[in-house]
ROMI-35899 format. One record per residue (C-alpha): residue in one letter; residue number from 1; y, x, z. Coordinates in nm, 3 decimals, always signed. Layout:
<pts>
+---------+-----+---------+---------+---------+
! residuo ! num !      c2 !      c1 !      c3 !
+---------+-----+---------+---------+---------+
!       A ! NUM !       Y !       X !       Z !
...
+---------+-----+---------+---------+---------+
</pts>
This chain:
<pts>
+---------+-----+---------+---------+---------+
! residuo ! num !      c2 !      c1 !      c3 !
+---------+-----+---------+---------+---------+
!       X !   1 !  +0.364 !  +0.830 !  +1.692 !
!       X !   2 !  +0.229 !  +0.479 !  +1.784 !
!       X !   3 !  +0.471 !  +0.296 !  +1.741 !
!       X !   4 !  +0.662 !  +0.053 !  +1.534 !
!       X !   5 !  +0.828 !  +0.242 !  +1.221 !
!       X !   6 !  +1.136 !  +0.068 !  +1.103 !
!       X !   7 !  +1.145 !  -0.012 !  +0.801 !
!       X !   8 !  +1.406 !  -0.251 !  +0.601 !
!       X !   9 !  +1.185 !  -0.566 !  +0.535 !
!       X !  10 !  +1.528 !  -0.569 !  +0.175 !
!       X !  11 !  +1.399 !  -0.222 !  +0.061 !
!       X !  12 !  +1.092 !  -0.102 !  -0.110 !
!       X !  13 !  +0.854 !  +0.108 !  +0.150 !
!       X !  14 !  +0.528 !  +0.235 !  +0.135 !
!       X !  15 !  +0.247 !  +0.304 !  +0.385 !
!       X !  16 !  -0.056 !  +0.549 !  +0.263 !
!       X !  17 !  -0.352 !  +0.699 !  +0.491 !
!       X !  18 !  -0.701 !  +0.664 !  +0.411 !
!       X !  19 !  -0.976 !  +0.392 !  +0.552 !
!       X !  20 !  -0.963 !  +0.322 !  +0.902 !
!       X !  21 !  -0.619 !  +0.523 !  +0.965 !
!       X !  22 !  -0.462 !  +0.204 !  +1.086 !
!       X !  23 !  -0.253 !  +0.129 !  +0.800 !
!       X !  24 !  -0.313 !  -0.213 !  +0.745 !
!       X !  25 !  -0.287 !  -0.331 !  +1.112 !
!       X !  26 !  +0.055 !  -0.141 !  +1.131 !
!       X !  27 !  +0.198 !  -0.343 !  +0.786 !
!       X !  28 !  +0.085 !  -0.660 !  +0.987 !
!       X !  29 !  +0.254 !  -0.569 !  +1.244 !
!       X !  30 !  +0.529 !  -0.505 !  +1.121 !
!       X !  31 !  +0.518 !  -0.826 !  +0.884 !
!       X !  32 !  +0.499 !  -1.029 !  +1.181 !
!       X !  33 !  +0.827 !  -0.878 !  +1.309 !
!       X !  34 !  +1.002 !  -0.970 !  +0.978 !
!       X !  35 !  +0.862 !  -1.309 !  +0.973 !
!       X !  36 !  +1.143 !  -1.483 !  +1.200 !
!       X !  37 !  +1.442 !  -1.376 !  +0.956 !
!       X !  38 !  +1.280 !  -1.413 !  +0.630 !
!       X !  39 !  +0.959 !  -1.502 !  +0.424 !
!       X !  40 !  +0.662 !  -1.221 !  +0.399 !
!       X !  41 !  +0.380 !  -1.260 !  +0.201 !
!       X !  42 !  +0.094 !  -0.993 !  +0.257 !
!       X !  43 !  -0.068 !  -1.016 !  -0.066 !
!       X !  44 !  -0.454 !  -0.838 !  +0.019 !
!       X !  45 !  -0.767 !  -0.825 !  -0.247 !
!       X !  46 !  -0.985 !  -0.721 !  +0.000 !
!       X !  47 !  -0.981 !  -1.072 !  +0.203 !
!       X !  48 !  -0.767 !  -1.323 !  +0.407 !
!       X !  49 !  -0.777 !  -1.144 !  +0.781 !
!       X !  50 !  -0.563 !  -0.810 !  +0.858 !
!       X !  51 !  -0.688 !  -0.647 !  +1.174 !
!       X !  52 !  -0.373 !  -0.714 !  +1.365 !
!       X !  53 !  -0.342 !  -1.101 !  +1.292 !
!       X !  54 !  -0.637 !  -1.310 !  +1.526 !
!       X !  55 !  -0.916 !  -1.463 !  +1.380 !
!       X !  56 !  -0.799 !  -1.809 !  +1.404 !
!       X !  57 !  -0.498 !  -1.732 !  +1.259 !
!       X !  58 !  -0.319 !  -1.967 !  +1.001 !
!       X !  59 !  -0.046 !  -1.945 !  +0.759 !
!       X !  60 !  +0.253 !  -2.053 !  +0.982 !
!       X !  61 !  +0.639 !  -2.070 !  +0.831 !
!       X !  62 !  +0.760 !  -1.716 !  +0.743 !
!       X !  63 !  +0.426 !  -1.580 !  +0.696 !
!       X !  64 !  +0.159 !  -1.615 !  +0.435 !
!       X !  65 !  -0.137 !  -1.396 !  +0.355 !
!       X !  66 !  -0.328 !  -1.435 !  +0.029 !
!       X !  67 !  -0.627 !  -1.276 !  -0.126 !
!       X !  68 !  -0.610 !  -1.290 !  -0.501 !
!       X !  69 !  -0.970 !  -1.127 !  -0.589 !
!       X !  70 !  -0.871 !  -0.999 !  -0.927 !
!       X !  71 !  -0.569 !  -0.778 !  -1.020 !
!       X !  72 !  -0.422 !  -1.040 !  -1.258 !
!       X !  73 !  -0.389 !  -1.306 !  -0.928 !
!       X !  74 !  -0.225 !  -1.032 !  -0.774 !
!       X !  75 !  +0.010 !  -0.975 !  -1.014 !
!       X !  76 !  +0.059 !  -1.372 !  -1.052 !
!       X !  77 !  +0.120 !  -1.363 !  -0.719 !
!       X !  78 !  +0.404 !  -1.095 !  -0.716 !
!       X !  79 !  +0.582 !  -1.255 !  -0.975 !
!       X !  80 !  +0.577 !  -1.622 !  -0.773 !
!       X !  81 !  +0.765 !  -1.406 !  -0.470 !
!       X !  82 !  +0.987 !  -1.242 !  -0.719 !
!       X !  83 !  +1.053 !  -1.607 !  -0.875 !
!       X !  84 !  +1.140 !  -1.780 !  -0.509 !
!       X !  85 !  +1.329 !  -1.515 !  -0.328 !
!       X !  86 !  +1.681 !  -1.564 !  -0.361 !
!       X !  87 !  +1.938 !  -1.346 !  -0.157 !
!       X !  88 !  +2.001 !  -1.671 !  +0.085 !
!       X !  89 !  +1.586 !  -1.698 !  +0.104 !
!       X !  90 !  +1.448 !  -1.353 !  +0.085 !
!       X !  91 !  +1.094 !  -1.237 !  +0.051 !
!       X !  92 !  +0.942 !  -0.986 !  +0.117 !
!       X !  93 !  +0.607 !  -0.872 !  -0.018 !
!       X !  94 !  +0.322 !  -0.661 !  +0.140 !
!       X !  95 !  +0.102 !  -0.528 !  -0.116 !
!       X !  96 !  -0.218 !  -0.418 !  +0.054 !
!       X !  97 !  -0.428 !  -0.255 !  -0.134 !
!       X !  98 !  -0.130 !  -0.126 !  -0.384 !
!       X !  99 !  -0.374 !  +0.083 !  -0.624 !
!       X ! 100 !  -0.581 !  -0.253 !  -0.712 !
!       X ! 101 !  -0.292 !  -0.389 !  -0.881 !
!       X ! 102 !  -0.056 !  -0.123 !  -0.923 !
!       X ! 103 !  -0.210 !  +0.157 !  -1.110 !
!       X ! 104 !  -0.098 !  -0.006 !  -1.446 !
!       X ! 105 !  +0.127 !  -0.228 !  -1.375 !
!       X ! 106 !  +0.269 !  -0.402 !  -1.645 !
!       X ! 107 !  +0.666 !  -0.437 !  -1.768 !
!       X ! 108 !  +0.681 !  -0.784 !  -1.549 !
!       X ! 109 !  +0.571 !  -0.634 !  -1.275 !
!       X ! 110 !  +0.795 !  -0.282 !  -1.336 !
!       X ! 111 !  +1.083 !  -0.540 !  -1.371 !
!       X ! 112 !  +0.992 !  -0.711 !  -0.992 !
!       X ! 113 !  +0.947 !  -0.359 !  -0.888 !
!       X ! 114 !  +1.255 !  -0.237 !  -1.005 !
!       X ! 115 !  +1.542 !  -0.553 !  -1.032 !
!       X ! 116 !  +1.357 !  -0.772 !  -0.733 !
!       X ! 117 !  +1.602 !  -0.580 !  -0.460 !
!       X ! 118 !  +1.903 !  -0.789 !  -0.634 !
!       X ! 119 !  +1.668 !  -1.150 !  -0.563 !
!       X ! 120 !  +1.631 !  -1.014 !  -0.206 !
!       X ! 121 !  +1.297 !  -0.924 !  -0.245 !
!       X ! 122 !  +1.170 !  -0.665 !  -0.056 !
!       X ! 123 !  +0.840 !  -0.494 !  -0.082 !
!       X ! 124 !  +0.569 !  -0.277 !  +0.120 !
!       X ! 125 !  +0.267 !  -0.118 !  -0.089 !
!       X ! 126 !  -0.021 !  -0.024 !  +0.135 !
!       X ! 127 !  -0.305 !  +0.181 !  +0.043 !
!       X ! 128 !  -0.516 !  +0.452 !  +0.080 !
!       X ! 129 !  -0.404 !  +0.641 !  -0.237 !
!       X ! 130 !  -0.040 !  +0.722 !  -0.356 !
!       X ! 131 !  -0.191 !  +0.907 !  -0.607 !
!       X ! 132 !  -0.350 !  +0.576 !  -0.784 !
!       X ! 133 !  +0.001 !  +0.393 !  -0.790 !
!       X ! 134 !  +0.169 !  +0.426 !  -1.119 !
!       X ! 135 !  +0.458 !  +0.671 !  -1.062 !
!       X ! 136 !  +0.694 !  +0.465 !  -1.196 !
!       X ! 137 !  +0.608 !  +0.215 !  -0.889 !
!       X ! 138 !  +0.612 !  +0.479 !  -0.630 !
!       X ! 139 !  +0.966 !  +0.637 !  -0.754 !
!       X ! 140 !  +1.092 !  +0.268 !  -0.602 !
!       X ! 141 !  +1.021 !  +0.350 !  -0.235 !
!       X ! 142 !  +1.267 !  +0.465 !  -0.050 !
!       X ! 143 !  +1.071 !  +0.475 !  +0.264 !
!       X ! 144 !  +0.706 !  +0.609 !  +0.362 !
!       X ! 145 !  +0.524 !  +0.618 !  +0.640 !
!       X ! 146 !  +0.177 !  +0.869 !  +0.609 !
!       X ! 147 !  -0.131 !  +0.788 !  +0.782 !
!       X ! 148 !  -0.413 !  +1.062 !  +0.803 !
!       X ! 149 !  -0.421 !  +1.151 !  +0.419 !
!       X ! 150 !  -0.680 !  +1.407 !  +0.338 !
!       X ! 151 !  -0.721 !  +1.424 !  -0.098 !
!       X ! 152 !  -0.563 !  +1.685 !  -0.297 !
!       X ! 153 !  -0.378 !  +1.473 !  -0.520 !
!       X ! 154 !  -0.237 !  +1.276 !  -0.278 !
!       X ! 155 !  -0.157 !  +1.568 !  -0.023 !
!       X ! 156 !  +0.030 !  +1.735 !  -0.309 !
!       X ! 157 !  +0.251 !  +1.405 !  -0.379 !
!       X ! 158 !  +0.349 !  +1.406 !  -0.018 !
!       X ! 159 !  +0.403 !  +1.833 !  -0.051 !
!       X ! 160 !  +0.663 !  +1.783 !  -0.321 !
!       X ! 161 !  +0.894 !  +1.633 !  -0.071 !
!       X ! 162 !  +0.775 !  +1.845 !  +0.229 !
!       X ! 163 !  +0.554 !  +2.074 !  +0.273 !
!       X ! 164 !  +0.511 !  +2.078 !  +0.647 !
!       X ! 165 !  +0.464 !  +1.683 !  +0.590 !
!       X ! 166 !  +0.165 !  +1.761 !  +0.394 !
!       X ! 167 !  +0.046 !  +2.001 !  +0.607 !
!       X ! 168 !  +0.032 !  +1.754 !  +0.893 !
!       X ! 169 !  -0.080 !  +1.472 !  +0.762 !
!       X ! 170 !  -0.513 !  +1.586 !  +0.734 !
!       X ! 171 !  -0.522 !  +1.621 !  +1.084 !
!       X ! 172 !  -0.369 !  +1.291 !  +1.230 !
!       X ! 173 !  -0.590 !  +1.063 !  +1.435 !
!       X ! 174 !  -0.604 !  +0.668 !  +1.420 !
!       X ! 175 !  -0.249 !  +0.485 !  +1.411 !
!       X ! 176 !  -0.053 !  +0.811 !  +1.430 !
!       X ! 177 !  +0.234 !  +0.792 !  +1.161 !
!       X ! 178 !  +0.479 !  +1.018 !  +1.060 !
!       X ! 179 !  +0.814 !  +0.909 !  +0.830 !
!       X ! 180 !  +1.002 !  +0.965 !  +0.561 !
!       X ! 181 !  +1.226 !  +1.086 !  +0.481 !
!       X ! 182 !  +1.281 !  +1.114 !  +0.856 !
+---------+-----+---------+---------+---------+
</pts>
């Protein structure tokens, strides 16, 4: 599948698959379809540019990308979404690069992740690991879309829901997705 997942821009959602699988062009993607009813902020360590947005692209109302270079400014800026989105002005939140920031979060940031839904903020991890996401993160997301995943540990996270999932998964090719729970 190449195309657009939907996903609920309110819920908490997850995209995994490993470097180059297309997962971070899909999430801007799909952030730029969310932009027109509500804030997003893709929040990415790795730099300001996701593949999908043009080079010359700016911040423009409804969409903001920022690249925090330490886990701390990622977390600071988590907490700043979680402090402006309101149920009349929601946010949501793409966190590429989830594991950078995630893999210990701490209680502020379990609080966001687990009371933000009643501010009306949403929020999308991306990453190339489930595996490095604190559990208590990942038992937030409702909905996941897999990339090509191909490490034990994370193949047997994805087998503990299905087992056919997991199966399919190693073999996927560039920007095929599958969902679930379907």
């Amino acid at each position: 599948m190449t195309d657009a997942p939907v996903l609920d821009a309110a819920a908490r959602s997850a995209i995994w698959g490993v470097s180059g699988s297309g997962k971070s062009t899909l999430a801007a993607r799909i952030a730029a379809s969310w932009a027109s009813a509500r804030a997003v902020v893709i929040i990415d360590p790795t730099g300001p540019h996701h593949p999908a947005l043009p080079p010359d692209w700016k911040p423009r109302p409804g969409l903001t990308a920022l690249s925090p270079s330490t886990p701390d400014q990622c977390t600071a800026a988590l907490l700043t979404a979680y402090l402006v989105s309101h149920r009349t002005t929601p946010v949501t939140v793409i966190c590429d690069e989830a594991p950078f920031f995630l893999a210990k979060p701490s209680e502020a940031v379990l609080k966001v992740v687990y009371q933000g839904r009643h501010r009306g903020l949403g929020m999308v991890l991306v990453g190339q690991r489930p595996s490095a996401v604190a559990p208590g993160v990942r038992s937030q997301v409702t909905r996941t879309i897999y990339m090509k995943l191909t490490d034990r540990a994370d193949l047997n996270i994805v087998a503990a829901s299905s087992r056919q999932l997991a199966a399919d998964l190693p073999g996927l090719d560039v920007g095929d997705w599958r969902q679930w729970p379907t």
